[in-house]
C-alpha positions in Angstrom: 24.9 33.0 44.4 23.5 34.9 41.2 23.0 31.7 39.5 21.5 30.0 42.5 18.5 33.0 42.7 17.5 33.3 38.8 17.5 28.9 38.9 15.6 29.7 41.7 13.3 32.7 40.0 13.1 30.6 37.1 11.7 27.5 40.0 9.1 30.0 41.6 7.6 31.3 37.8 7.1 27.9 36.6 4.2 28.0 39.6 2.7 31.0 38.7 -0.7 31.1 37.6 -1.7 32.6 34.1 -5.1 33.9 33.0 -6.4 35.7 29.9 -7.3 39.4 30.1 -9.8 40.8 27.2 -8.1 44.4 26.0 -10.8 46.1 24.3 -8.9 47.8 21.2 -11.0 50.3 19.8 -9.4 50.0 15.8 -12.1 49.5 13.3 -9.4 48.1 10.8 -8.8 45.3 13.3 -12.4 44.9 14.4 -13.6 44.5 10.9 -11.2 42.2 9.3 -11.7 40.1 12.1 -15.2 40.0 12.2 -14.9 39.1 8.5 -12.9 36.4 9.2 -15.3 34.8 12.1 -17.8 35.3 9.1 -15.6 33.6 6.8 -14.9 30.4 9.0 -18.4 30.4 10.2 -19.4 30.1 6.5 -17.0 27.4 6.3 -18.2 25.5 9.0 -21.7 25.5 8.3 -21.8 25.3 4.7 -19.2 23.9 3.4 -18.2 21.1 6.4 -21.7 20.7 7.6 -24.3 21.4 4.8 -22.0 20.1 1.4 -19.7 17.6 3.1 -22.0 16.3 5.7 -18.8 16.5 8.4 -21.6 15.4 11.0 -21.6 12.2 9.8 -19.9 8.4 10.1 -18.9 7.3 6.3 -18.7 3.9 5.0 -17.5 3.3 1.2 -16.8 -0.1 1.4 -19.7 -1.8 -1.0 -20.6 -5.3 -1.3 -22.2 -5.4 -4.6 -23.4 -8.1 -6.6 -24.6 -8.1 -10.2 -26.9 -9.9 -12.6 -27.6 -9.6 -16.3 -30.4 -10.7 -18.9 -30.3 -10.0 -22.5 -33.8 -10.6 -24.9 -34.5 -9.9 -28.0 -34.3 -12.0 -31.6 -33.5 -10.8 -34.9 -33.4 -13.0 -38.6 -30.2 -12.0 -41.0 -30.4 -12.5 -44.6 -27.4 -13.1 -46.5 -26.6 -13.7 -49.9 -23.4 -15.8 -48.6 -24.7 -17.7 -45.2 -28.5 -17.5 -45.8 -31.0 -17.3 -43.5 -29.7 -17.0 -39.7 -31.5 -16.6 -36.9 -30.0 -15.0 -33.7 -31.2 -14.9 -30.3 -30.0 -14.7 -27.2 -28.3 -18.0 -26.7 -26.1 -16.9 -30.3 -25.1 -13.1 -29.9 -24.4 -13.2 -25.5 -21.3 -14.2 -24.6 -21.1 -15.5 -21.9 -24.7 -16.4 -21.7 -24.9 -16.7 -18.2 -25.0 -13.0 -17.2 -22.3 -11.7 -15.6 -21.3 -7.7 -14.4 -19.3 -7.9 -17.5 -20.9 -9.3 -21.0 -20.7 -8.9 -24.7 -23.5 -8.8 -27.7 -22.5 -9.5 -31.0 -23.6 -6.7 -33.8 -21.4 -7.8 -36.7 -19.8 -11.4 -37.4 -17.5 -12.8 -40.2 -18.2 -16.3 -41.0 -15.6 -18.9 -42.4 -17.9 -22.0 -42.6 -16.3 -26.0 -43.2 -12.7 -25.6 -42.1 -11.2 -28.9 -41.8 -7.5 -29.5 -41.1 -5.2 -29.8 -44.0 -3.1 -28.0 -46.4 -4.0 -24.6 -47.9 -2.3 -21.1 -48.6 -1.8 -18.7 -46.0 -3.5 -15.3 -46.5 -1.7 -12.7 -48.3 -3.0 -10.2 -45.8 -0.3 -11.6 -43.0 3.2 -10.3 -43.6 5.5 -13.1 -42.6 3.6 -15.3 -44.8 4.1 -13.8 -47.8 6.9 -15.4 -50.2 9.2 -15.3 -52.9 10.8 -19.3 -52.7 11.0 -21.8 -50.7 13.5 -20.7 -48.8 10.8 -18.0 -46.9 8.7 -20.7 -45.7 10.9 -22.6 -43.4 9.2 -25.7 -42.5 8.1 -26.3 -39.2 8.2 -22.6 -38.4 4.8 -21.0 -37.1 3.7 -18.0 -39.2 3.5 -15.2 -37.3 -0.3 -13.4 -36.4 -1.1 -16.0 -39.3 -2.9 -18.9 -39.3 -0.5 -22.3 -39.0 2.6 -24.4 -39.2 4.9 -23.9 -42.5 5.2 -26.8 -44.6 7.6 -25.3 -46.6 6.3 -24.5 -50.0 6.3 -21.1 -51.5 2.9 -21.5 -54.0 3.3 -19.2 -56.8 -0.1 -18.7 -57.3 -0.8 -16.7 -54.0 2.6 -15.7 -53.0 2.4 -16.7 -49.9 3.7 -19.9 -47.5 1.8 -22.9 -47.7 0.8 -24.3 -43.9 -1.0 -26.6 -42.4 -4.0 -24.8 -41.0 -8.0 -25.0 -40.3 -8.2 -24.4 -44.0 -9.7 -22.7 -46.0 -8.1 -19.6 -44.2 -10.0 -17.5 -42.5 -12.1 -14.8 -44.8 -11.0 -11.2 -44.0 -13.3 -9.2 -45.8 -15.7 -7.3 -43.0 -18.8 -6.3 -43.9 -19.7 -2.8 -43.9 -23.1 -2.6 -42.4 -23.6 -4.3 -39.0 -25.6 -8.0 -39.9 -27.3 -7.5 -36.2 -27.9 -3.8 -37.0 -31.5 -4.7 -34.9 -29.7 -5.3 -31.4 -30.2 -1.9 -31.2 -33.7 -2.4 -29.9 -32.7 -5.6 -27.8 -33.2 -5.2 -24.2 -30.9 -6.3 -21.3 -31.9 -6.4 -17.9 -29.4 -5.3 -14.9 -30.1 -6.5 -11.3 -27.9 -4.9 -8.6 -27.6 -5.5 -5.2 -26.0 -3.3 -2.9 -25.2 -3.6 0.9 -23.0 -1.2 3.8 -22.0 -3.4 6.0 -21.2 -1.1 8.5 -24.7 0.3 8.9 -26.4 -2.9 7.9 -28.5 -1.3 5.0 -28.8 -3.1 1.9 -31.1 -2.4 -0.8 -31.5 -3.3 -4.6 -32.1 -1.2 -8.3 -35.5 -2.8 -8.8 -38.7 -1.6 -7.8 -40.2 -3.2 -4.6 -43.4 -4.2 -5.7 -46.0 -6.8 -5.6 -47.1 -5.6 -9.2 -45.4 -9.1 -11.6 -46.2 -7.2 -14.5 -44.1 -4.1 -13.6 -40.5 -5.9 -15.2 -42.3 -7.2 -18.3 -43.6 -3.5 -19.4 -41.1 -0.9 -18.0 -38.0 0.9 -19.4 -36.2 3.2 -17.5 -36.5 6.3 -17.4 -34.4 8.9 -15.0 -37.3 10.6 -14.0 -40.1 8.8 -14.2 -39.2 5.2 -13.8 -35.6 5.3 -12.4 -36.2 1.8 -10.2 -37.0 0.1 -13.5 -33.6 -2.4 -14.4 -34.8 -2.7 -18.4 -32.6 -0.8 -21.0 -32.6 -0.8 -24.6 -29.2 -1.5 -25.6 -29.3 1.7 -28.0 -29.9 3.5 -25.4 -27.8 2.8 -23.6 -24.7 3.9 -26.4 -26.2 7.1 -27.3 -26.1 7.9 -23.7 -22.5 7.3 -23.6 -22.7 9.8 -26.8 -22.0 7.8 -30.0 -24.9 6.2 -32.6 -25.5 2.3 -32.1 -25.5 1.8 -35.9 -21.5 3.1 -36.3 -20.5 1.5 -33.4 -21.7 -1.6 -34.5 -19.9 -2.2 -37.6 -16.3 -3.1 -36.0 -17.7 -2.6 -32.5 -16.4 -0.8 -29.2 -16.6 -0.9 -25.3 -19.2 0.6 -23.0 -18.6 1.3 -19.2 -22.1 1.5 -17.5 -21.4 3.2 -13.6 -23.7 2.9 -10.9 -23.2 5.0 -8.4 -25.3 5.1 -4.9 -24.6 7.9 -2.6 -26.5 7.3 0.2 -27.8 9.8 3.5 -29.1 7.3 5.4 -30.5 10.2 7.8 -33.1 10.2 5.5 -35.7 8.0 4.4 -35.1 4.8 3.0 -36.5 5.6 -0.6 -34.2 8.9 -0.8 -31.2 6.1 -1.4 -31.6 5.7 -5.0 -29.4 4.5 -7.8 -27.5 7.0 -10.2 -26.1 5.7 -13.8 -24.0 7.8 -16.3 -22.2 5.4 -19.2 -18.9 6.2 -21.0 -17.1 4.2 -24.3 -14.2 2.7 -22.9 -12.1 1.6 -26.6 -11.0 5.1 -27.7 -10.5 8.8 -26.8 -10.3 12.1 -28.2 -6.8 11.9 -29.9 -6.9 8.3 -31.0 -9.6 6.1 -32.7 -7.3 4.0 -34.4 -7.4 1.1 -31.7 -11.2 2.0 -31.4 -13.7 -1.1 -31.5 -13.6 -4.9 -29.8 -13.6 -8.4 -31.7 -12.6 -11.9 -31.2 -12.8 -14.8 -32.8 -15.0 -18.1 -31.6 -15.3 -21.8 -33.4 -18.6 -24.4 -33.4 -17.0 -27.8 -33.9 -18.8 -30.5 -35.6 -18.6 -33.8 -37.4 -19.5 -35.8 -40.6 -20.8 -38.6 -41.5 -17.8 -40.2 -41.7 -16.7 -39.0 -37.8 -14.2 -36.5 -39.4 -13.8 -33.3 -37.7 -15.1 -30.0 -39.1 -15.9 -26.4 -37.9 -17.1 -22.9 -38.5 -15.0 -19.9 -37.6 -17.0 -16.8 -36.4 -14.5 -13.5 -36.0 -17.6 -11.3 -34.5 -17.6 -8.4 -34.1 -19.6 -6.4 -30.8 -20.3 -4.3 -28.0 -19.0 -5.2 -24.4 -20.8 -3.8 -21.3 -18.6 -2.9 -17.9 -21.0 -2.6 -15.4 -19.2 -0.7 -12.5 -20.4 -0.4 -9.1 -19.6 1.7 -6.4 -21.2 4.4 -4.0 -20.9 5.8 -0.5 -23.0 6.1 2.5 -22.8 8.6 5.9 -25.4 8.6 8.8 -25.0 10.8 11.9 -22.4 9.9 14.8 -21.1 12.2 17.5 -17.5 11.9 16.9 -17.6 13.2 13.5 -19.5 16.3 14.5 -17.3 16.9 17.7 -14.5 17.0 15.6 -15.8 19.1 12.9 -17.3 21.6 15.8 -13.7 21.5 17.5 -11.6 22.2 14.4 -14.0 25.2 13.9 -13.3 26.5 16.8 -9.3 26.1 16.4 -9.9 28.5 13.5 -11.6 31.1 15.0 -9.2 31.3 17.8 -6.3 31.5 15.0 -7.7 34.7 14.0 -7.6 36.4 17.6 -4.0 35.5 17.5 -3.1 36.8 14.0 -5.0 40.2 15.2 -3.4 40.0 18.3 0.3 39.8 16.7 -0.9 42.6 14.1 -1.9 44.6 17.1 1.3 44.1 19.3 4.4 44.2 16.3 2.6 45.9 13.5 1.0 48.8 14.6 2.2 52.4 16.1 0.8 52.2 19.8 1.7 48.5 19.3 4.0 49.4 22.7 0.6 51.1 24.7 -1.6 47.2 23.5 1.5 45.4 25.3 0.9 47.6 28.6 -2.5 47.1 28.4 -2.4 43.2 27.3 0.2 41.6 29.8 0.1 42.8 33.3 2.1 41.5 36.3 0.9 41.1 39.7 2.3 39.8 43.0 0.7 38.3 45.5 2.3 37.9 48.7 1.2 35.0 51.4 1.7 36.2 55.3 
């Protein structure tokens, strides 16, 4: 029977009704730190979720981004071993077609009239390199060299003899760039951006009816900061290095455009933001620094014989990265932000509530006070 009546008293409090009762506890220790701390999350809320992060908004940071490039700009080299060479854009842009990623050449190495046939492999390649015959096993491929062993051993250079593109390619790098006047070529960078989810779109190029604008602008973050024309030594010192070094043995440059968009605001107020960085070394290491490759012009003779002219060149590739953000005003966002503000200002009436009933002296005269029981009985 005693377990039937506290089931039963356990029954008959499930349906009792609860509701708050507001103790006024006159402790200015407790008053104080908990004003502080509505100050504190009222801070939070307003500054820091609404004014800095913008928590009243919808984001989007899915970008569809396209990108095109144009490179001008000519320049005559002199040499006393190739001559006269002109270079324009058609020469030192590879690829020509302008893509988000392209490369300018700055310095060049030039082994002209290689035809295929029999020559000695360079001495500068390792497994080339000979004492007899025996060390040029024919047939075999000379490793990071330049052709098939025949093998020879030739006395005279100490090294295999292949079958090769020959003469070999000369190694000797020159040390002052040959296009040391890229520096003041110019190359254009059209970007279009749109967020699909708000269906805004918008481009880095001034809107304007002016056809002149493009042919006599350069940008300029302040003053002309919708104009697409850079001088490409601009654009290295910005990533803090000097063109003229860089172009010797040449190097990687990572150009980031960035659009972080309030599209609460007006439609100008969406603007582009670049910062650039050299992508082929660090701090520690500058050993693996610069960026080269090697390119051939076939021709032939007379005679219908092939020849061709090896170009190791040396240069500066442009990344061009894209990407960006964009937040406009939606209910949701705010009702959640406004509701988790709330959560935390009702977390600090309960932590002064359990300093108040287990931490204090009169903590036992608060729980009087707090919780009070009352029946009510139904005739």
């Amino acid at each position: 029977m005693r377990g039937m009546a506290g089931w039963g008293g356990f029954f008959f409090s499930v349906l009792n009704y609860k509701t708050e009762k507001y103790v006024i506890a006159e402790n200015k220790r407790i008053g104080v730190l908990f004003r502080l701390y509505q100050l504190a999350v009222l801070g939070y809320i307003i500054g820091w979720v609404f004014v800095v992060k913008k928590g009243y908004q919808e984001r989007e940071e899915v970008l569809q981004t396209s990108v095109i490039t144009k490179l001008k700009g000519v320049t005559l080299i002199n040499s006393s071993e190739i001559g006269l060479h002109l270079w324009s854009a058609e020469d030192y842009v590879i690829p020509p077609n302008g893509e988000q990623v392209f490369f300018i050449v700055t310095n060049y190495i030039e082994t002209p009239n290689q035809r295929l046939g029999f020559c000695a492999e360079s001495s500068k390649v390792p497994n080339g390199q000979c004492l007899s015959d025996d060390d040029c096993v024919e047939g075999e491929t000379v490793i990071a060299g330049n052709g098939i062993k025949t093998g020879s051993c030739l006395n005279s250079t100490g090294t295999c003899e292949i079958h090769a593109w020959c003469p070999v390619e000369y190694s000797k790098r020159p040390t002052e760039p040959l296009l040391s006047e890229a520096e003041n070529f110019t190359v254009y960078i059209k970007n279009f951006i749109r967020f699909p989810k708000f269906e805004f779109s918008k481009s880095n190029v001034l809107d304007t009816s002016d056809g002149s604008y493009l042919k006599r602008c350069s940008y300029d973050r302040e003053r002309h900061p919708y104009c697409p024309i850079f001088r490409v030594g601009d654009l290295v010192s910005w990533a803090g290095h000097d063109f003229q070094e860089m172009a010797v043995k040449g190097g990687s440059i990572g150009i980031h455009i960035q659009w972080k968009c309030d599209l609460d605001k007006d439609y100008s107020q969406c603007n582009p933001q670049y910062s650039f960085t050299r992508l082929d070394m660090n701090l520690n290491n500058s050993v693996t620094s610069g960026y080269n490759f090697r390119y051939a012009r076939y021709y032939k003779d007379q005679n219908g014989e092939t020849y061709r002219t090896l170009y190791k060149v040396y240069g500066i590739r442009f990344d061009i990265m894209i990407n960006g953000q964009a937040g406009k005003f939606n209910i949701v966002p705010t009702v959640i932000a406004i509701g988790s503000g709330v959560a935390l200002l009702g977390a600090g009436a309960f932590a002064c509530d359990m300093i108040l009933l287990y931490m204090m002296n009169t903590s036992s005269l608060y729980r009087e006070r707090k919780f009070e029981i009352i029946n009510f009985r139904f005739d």
